[in-house]
KESETI-117588 format. One record per residue: residue number from 0; residue in three letters; chain; x, z, y of N, C-alpha, C, O in turn. Coordinates in Angstrom, 2 decimals, always signed. Each point is the difference from the previous one (the first is absolute). Example, Ala and Ser with C-alpha at 12.3 -4.5 7.8 and 13.67 -1.06 7.14 Angstrom:
REM residues 2
- pos;code;unit;n.x;n.z;n.y;ca.x;ca.z;ca.y;c.x;c.z;c.y;o.x;o.z;o.y
- 0;Ala;A;+13.19;+7.80;-5.69;-0.89;+0.00;+1.19;+0.90;+0.00;+1.20;+1.04;+0.66;-0.02
- 1;Ser;A;-1.39;-1.38;+1.07;+0.82;+0.06;+1.19;-0.77;+0.73;+1.09;+0.51;+0.17;+1.11
REM end
This chain:
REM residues 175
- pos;code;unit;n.x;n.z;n.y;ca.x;ca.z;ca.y;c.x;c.z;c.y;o.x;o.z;o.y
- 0;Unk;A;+27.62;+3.31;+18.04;-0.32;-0.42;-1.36;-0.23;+1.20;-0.90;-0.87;+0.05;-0.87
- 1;Unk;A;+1.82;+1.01;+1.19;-0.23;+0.90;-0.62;-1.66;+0.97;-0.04;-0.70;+0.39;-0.93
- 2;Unk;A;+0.64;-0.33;+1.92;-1.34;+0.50;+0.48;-0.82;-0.77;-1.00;-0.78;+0.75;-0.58
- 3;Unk;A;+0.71;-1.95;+0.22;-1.80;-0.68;-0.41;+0.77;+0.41;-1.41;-0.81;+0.71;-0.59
- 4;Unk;A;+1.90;-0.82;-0.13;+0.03;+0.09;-1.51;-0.48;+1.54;+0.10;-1.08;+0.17;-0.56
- 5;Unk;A;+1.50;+0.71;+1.01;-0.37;+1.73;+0.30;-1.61;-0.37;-0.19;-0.49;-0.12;-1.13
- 6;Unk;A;-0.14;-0.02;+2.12;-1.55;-0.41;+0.38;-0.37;-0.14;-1.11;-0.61;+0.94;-0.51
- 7;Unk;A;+0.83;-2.16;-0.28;-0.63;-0.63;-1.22;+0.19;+0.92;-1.01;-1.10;+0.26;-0.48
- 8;Unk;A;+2.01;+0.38;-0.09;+0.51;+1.01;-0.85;-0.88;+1.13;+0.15;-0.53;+0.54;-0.97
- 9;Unk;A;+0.30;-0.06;+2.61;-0.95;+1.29;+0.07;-0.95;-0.61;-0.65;-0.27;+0.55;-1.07
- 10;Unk;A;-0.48;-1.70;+1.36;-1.38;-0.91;+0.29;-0.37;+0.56;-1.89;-0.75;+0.88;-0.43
- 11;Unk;A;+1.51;-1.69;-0.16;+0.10;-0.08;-1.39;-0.07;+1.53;-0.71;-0.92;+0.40;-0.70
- 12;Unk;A;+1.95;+0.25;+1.00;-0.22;+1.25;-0.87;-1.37;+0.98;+0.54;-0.48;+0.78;-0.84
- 13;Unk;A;-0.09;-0.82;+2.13;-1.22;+0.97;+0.00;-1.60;-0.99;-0.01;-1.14;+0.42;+0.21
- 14;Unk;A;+1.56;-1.65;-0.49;-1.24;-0.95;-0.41;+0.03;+0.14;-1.72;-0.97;+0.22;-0.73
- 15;Unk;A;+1.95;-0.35;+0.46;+0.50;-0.61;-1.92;+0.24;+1.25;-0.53;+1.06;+0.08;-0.62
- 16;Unk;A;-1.79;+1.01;+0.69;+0.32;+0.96;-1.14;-0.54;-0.10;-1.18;-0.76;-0.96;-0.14
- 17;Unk;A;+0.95;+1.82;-0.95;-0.61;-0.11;-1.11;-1.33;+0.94;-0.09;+0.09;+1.21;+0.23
- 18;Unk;A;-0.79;-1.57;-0.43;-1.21;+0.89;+0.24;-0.64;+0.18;-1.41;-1.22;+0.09;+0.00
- 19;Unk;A;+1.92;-0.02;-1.35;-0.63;+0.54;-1.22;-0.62;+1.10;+0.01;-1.03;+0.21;-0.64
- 20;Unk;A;+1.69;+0.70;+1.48;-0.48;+1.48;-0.10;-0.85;+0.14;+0.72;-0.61;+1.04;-0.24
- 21;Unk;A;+0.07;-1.80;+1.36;-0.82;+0.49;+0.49;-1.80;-0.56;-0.48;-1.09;+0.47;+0.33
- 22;Unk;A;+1.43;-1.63;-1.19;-1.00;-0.68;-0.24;-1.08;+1.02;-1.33;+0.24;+0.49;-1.11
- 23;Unk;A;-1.35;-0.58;+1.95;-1.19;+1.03;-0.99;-0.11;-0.66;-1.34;-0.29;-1.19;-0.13
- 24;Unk;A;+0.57;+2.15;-1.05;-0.77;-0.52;-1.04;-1.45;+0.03;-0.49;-0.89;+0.85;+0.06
- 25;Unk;A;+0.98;-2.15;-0.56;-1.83;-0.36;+0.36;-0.40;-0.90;+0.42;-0.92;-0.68;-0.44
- 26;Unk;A;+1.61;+0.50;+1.47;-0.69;-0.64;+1.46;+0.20;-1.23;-0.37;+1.12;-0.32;-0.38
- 27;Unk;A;-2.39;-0.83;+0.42;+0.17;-1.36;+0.03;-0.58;-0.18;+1.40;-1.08;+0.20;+0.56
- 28;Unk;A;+2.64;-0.79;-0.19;-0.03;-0.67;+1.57;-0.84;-0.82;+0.13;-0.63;+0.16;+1.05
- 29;Unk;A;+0.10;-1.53;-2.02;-0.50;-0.82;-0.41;-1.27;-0.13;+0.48;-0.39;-0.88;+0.77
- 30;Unk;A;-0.41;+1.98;-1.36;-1.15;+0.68;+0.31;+0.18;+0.19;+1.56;-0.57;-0.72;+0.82
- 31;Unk;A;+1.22;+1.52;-0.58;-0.57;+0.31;+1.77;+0.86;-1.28;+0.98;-0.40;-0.29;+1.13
- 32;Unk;A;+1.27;-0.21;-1.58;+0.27;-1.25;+0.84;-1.51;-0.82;+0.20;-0.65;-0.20;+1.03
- 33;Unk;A;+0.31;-0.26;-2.72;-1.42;-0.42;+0.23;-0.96;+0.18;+0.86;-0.67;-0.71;+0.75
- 34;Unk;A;+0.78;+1.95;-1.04;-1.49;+0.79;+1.18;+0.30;-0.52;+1.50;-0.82;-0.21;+0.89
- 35;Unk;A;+2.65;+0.01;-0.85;-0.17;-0.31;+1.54;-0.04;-1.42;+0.72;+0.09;-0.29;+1.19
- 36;Unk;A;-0.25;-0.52;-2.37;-0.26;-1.38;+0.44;-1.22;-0.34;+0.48;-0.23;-1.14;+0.41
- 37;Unk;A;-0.84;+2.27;-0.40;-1.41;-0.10;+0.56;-0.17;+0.03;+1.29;-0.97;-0.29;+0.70
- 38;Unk;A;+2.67;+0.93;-0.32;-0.02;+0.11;+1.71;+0.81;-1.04;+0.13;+1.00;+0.34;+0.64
- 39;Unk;A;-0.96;-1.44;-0.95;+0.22;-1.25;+0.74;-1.09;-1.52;-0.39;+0.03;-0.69;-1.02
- 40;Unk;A;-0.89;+0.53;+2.20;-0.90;-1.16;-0.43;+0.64;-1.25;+0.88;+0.18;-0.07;+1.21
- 41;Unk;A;+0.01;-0.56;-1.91;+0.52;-1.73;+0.80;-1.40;-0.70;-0.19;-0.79;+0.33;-0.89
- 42;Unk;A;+0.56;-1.33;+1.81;-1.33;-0.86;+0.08;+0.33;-1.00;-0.77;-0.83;-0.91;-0.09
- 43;Unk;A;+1.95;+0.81;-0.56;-0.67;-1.46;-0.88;-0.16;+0.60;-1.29;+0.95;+0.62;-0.47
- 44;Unk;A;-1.91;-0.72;-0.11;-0.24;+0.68;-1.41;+1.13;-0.61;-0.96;-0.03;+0.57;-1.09
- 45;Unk;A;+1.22;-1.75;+1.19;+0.25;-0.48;-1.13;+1.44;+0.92;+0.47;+0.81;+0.55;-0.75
- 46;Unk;A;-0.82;-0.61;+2.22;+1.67;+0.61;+0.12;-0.21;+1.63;-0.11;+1.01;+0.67;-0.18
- 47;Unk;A;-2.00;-0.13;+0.26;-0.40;+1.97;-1.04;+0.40;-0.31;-1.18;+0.99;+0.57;-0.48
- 48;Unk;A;-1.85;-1.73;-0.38;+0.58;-0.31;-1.23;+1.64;+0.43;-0.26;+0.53;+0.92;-0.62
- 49;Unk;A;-0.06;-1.97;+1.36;+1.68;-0.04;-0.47;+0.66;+1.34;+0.37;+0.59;+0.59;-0.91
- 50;Unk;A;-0.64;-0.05;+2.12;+0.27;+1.39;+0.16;+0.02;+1.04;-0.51;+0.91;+0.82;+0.05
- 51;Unk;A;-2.53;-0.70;-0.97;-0.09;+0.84;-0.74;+0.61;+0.31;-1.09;+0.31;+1.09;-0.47
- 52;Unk;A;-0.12;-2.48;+0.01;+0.96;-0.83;-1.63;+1.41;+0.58;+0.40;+0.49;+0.94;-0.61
- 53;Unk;A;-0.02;-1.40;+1.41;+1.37;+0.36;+0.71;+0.07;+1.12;+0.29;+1.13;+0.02;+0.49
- 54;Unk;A;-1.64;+1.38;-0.40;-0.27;+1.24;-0.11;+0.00;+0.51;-1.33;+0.59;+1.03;-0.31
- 55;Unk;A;-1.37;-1.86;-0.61;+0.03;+0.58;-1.17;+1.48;-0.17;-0.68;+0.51;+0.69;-0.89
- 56;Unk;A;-0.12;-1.52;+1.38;+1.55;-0.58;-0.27;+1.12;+1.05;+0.42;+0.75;+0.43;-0.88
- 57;Unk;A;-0.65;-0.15;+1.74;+0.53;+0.73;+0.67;-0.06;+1.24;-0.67;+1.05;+0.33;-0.54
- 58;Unk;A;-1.95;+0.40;+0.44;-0.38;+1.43;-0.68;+0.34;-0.11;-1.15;+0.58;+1.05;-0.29
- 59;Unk;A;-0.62;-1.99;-0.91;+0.51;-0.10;-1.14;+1.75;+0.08;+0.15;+0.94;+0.60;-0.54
- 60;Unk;A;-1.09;-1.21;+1.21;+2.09;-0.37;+0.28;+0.15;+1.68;+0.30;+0.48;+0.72;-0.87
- 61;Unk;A;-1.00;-0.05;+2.40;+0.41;+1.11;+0.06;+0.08;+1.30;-1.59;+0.68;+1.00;-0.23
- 62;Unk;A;-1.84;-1.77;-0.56;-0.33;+0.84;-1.01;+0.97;-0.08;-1.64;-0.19;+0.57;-1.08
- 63;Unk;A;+1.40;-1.69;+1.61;+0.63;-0.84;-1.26;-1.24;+0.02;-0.93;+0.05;+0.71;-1.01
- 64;Unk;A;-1.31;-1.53;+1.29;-0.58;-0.47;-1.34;+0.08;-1.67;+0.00;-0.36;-0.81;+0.85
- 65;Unk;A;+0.98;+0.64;-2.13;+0.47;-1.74;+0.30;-1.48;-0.38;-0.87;-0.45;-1.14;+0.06
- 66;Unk;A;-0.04;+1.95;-0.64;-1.28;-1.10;-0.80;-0.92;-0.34;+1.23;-0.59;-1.07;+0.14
- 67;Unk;A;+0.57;+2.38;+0.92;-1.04;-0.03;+1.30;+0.14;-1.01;+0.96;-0.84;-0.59;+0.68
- 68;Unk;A;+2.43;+0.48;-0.78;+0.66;-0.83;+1.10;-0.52;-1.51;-0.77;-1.01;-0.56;+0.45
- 69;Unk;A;+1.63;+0.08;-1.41;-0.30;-0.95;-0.40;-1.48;-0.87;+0.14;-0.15;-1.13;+0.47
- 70;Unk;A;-0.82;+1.98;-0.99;-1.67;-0.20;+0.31;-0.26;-0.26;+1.65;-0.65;-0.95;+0.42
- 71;Unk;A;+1.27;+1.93;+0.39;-0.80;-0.16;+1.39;+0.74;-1.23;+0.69;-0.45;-0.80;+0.81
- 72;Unk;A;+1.82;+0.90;-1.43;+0.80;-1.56;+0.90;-0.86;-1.31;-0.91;-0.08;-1.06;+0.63
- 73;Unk;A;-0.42;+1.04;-1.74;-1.06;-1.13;-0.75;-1.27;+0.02;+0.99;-0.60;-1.08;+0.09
- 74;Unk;A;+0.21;+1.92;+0.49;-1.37;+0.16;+0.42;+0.29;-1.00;+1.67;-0.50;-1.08;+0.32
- 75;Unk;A;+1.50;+2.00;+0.50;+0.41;-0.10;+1.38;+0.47;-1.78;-0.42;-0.52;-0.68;+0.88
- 76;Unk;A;+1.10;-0.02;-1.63;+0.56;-0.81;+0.10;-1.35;-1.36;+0.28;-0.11;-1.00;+0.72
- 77;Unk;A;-0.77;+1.74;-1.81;-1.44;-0.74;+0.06;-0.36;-0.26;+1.32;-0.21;-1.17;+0.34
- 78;Unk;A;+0.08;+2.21;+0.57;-0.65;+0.23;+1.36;+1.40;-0.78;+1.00;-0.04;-0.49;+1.12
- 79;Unk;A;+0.83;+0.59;-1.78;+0.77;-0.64;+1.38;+0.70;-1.57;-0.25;+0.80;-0.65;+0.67
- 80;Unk;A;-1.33;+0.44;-1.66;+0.04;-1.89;-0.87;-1.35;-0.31;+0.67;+0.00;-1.15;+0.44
- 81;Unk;A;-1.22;+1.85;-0.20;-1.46;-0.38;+0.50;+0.03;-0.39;+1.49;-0.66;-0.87;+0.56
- 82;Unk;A;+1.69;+1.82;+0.00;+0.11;+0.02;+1.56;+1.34;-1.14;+0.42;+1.16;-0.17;-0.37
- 83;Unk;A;-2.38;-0.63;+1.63;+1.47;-0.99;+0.35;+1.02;+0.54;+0.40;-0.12;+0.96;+0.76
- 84;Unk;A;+1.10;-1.33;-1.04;+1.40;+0.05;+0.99;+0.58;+1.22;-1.49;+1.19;-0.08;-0.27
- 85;Unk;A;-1.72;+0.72;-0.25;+0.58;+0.67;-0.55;+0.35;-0.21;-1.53;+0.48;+0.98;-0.56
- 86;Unk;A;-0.63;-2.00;-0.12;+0.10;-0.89;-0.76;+2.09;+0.62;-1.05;+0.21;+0.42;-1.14
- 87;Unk;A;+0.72;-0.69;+2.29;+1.12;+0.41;-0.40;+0.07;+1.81;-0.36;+0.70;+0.45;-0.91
- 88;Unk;A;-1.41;+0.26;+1.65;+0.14;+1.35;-0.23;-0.68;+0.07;-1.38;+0.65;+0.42;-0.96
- 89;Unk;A;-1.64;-0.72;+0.84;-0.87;+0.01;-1.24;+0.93;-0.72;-1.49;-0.35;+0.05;-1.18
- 90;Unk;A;+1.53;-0.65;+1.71;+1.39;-0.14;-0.97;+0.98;+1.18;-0.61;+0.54;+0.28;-1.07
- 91;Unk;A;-0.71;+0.47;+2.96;+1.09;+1.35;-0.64;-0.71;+0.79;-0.25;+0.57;+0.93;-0.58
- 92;Unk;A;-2.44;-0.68;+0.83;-0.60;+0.88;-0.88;-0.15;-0.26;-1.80;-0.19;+0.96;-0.76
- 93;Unk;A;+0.28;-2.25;+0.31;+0.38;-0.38;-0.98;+1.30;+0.43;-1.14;-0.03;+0.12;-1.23
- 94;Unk;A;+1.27;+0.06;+2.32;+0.95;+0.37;-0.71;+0.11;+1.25;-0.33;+0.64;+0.29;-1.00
- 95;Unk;A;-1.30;+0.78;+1.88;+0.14;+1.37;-0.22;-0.88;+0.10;-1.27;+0.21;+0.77;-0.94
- 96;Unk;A;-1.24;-1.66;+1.06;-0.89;+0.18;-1.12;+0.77;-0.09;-1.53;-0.15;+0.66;-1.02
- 97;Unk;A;+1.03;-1.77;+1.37;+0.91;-0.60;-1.39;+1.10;+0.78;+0.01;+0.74;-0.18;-0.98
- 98;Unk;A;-0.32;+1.15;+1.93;+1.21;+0.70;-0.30;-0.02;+0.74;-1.32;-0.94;+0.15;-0.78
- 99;Unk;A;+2.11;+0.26;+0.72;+0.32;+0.28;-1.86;+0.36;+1.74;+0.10;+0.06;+0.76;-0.97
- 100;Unk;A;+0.14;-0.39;+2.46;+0.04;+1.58;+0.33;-0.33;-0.04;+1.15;-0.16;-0.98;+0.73
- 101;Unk;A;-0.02;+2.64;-0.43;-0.70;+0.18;+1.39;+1.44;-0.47;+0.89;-0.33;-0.84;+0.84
- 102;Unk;A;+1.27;+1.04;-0.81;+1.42;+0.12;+0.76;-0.37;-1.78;+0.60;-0.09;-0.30;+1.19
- 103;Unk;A;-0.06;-0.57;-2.26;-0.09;-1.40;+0.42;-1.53;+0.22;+0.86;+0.24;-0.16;+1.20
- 104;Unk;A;-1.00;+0.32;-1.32;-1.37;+0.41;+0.57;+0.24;+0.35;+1.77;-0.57;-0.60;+0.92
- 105;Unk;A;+1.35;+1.50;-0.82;+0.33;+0.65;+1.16;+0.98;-1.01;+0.74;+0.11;-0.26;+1.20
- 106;Unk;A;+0.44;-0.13;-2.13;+1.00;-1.10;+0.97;-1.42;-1.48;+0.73;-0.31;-0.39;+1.12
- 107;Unk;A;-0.06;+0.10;-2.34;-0.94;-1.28;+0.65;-1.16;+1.02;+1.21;-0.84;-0.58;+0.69
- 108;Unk;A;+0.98;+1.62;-0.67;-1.24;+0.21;+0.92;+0.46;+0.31;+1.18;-0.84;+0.29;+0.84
- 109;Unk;A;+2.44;-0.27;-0.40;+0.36;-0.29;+1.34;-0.63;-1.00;+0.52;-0.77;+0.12;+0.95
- 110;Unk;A;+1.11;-1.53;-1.69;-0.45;-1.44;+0.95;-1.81;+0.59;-0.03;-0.54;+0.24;+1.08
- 111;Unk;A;+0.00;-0.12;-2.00;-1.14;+0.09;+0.28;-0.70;+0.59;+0.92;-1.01;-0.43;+0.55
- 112;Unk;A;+1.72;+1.73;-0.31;-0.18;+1.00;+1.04;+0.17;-0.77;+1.13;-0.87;+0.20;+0.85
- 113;Unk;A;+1.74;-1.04;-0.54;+0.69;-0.45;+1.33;-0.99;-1.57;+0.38;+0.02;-0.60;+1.08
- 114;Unk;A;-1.08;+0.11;-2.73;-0.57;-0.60;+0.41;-1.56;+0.49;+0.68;-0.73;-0.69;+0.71
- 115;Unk;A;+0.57;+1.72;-1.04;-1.58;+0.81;-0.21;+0.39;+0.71;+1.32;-1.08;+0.48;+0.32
- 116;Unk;A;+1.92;-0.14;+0.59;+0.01;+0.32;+1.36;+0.10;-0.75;+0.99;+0.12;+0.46;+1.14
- 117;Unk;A;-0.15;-1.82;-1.42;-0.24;-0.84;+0.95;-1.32;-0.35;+0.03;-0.60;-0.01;+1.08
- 118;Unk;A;-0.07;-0.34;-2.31;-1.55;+0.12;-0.42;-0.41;+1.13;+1.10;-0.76;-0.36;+0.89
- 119;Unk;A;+1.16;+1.57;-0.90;-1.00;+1.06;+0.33;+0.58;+0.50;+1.24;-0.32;+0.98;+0.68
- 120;Unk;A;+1.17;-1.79;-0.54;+0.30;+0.16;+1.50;-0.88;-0.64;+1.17;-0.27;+0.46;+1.11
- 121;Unk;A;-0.03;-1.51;-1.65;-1.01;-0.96;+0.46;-1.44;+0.15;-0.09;-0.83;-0.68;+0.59
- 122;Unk;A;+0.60;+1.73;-1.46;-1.67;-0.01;-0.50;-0.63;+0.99;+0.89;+0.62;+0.83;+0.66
- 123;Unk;A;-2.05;-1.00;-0.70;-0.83;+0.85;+0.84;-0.46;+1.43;-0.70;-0.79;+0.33;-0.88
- 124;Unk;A;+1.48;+0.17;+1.53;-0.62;+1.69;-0.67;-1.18;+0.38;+0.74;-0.14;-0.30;+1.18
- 125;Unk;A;-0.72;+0.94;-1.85;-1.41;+0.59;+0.44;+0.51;+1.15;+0.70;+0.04;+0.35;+1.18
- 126;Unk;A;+0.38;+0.17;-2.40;+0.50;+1.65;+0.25;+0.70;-0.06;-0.88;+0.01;-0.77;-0.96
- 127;Unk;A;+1.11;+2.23;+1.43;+1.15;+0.51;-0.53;+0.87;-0.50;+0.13;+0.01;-0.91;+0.83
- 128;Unk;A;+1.19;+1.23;-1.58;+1.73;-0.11;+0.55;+0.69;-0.79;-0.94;-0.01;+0.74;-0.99
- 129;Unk;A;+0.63;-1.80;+0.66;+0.54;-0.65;-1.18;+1.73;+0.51;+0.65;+0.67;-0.58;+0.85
- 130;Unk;A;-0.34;+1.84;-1.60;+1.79;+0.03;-0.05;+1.01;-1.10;-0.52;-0.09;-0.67;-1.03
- 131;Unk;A;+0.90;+0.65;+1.83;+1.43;-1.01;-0.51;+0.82;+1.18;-0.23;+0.20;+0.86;+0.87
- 132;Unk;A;+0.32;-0.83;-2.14;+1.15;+1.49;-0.25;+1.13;-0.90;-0.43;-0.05;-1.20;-0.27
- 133;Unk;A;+0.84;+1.84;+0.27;+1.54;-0.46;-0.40;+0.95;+0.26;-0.21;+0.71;+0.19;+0.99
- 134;Unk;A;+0.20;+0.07;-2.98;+0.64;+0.58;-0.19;+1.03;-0.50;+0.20;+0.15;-1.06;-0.62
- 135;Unk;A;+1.24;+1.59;+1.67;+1.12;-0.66;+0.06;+1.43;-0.26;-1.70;+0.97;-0.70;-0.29
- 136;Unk;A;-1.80;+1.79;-0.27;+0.91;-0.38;-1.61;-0.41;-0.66;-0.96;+0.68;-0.03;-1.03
- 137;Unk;A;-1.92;-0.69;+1.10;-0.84;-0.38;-1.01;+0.56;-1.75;+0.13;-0.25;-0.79;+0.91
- 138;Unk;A;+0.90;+0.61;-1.93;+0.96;-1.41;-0.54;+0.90;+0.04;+0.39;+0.20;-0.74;+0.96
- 139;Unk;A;+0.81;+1.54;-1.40;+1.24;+0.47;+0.04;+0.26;-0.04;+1.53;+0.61;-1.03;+0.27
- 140;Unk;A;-0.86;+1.76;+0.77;+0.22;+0.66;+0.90;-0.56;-1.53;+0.94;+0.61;+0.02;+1.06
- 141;Unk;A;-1.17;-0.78;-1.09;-0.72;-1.47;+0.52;-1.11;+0.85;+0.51;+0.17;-0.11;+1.22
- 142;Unk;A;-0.99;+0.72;-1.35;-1.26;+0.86;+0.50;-1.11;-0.98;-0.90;+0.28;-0.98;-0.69
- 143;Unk;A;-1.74;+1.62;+0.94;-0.88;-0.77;-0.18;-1.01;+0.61;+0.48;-0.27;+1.20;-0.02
- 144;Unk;A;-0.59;-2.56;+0.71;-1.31;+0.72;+1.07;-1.44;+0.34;-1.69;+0.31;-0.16;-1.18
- 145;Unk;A;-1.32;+0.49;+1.56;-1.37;+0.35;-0.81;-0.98;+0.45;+1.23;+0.45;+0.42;+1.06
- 146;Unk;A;-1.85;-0.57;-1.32;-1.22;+0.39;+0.70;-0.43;+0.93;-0.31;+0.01;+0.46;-1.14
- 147;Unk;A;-0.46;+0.00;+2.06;-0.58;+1.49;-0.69;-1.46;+0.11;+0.86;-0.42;-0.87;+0.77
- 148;Unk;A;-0.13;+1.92;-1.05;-1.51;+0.04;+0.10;+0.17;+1.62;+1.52;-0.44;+0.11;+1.14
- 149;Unk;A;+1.06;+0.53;-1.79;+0.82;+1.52;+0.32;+1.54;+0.17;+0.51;+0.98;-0.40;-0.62
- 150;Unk;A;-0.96;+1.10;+1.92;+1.37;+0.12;+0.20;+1.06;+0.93;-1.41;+1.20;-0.19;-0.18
- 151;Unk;A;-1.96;+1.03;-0.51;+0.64;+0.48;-1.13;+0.93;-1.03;-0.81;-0.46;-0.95;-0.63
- 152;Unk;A;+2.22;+1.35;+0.76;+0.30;-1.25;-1.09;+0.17;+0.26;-1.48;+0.46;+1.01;-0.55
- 153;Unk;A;-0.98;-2.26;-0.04;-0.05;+0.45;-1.28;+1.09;-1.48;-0.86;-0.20;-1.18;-0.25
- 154;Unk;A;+0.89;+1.77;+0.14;+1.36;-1.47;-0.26;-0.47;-0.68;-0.73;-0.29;+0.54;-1.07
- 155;Unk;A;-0.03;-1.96;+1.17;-0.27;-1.01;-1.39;+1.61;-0.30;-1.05;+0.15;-0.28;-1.19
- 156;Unk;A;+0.73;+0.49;+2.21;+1.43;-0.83;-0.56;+0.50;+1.31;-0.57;+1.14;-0.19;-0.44
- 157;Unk;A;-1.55;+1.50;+0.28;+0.93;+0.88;-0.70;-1.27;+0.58;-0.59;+0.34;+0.55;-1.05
- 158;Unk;A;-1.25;-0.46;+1.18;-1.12;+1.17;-0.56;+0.78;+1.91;+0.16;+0.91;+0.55;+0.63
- 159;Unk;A;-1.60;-0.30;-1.28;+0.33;+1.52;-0.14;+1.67;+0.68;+0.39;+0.36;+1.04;+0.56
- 160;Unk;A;+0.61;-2.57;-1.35;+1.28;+0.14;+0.35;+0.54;+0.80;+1.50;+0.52;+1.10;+0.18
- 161;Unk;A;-0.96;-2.39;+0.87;-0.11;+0.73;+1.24;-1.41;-0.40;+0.60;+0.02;-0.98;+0.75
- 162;Unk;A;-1.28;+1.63;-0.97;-1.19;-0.18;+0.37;-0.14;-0.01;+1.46;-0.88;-0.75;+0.43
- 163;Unk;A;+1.62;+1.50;+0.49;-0.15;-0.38;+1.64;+0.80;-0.59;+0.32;-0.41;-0.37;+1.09
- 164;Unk;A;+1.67;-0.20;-1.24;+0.53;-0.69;-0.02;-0.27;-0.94;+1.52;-0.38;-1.04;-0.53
- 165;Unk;A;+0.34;+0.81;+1.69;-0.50;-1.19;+0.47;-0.49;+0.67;+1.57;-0.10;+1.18;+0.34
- 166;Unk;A;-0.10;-2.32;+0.36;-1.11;+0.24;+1.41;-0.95;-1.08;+0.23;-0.10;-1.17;-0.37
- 167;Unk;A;-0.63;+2.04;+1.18;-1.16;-0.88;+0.71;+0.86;-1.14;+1.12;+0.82;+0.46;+0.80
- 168;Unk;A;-1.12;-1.99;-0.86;+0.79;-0.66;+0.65;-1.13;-0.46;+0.83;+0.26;-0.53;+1.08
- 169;Unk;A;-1.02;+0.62;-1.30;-0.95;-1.33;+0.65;-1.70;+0.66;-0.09;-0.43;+0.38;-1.09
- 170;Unk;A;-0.25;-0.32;+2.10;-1.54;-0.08;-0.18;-1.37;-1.06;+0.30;-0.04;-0.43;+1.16
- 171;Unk;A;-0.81;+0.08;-1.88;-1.07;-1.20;+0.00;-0.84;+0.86;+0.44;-0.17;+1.07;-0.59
- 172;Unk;A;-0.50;-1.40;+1.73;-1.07;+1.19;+0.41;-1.75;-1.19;+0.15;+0.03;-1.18;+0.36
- 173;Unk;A;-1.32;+1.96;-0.76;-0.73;-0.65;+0.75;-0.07;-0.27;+1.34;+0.14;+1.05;+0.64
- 174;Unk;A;-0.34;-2.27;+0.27;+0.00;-0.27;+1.67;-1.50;+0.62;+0.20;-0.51;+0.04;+1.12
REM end
């Protein structure tokens, strides 16, 4: 027993550092996360749609901008109320939209996250890599999964706080 609490403890302190100091000033992640959503094409044009939305989501959260966050979970919620089956997610893209701070924002975008990887677990990629990352401290030590475009992690649940924060859990590859 002792061994896995040890394990988890290493796991945690050289995944979960604080990385303020190392983060460039200047640099909007935002911007080049963007650029790298061009390297992932899925064949259904409506599920690129939601991905992309859900990217922009993501990068705002990593970026603590709650006006950004707010707009792209209004946009993504559109695209995934349009698409069957996804009707309930397009609820918790709703609430992030209505959240009253980013902190509430980040909490509703676990379920969302956990709904948008089953989506894209399932979907047809043309090309490129759709990441599953996953911070084990993000909701009070509960973890929380996010998609990523790039193995680079860029934390949605802490931003800058602890910006790497997390691992690659999972990969969506084109067949």
């Amino acid at each position: 027993m002792n061994k896995y609490v040890g394990a988890v403890l290493l796991f945690a302190l050289f995944s979960c550092r604080n990385t303020d100091h190392h983060t460039a000033k200047g640099t909007d992640s935002t911007e080049t996360s963007v650029k790298k959503t061009s390297d992932v094409s899925l064949k259904d044009p409506v599920v690129q749609a939601i991905y992309s939305d859900y990217i922009l989501l993501k990068n705002a959260l990593v970026d603590t901008k709650y006006e950004e966050a707010k707009q792209a979970a209004k946009e993504l919620s559109g695209k995934l109320a349009a698409f069957q089956g996804c009707e309930n997610t397009a609820l918790i893209a709703n609430k992030i939209n209505a959240a009253k701070n980013i902190e509430e924002q980040r909490k509703e975008f676990t379920f969302l996250s956990s709904d948008v990887i089953a989506l894209f677990r399932h979907a047809d990629l043309k090309s490129g890599t759709i990441y599953v990352q996953h911070c084990p401290m993000a909701n009070h030590g509960d973890g929380g999964d996010w998609v990523s475009s790039e193995t680079k992690i860029q934390n949605p649940y802490y931003g800058k706080q602890m910006m790497e924060c997390g691992a690659v859990m999972e990969e969506f590859k084109s067949k």
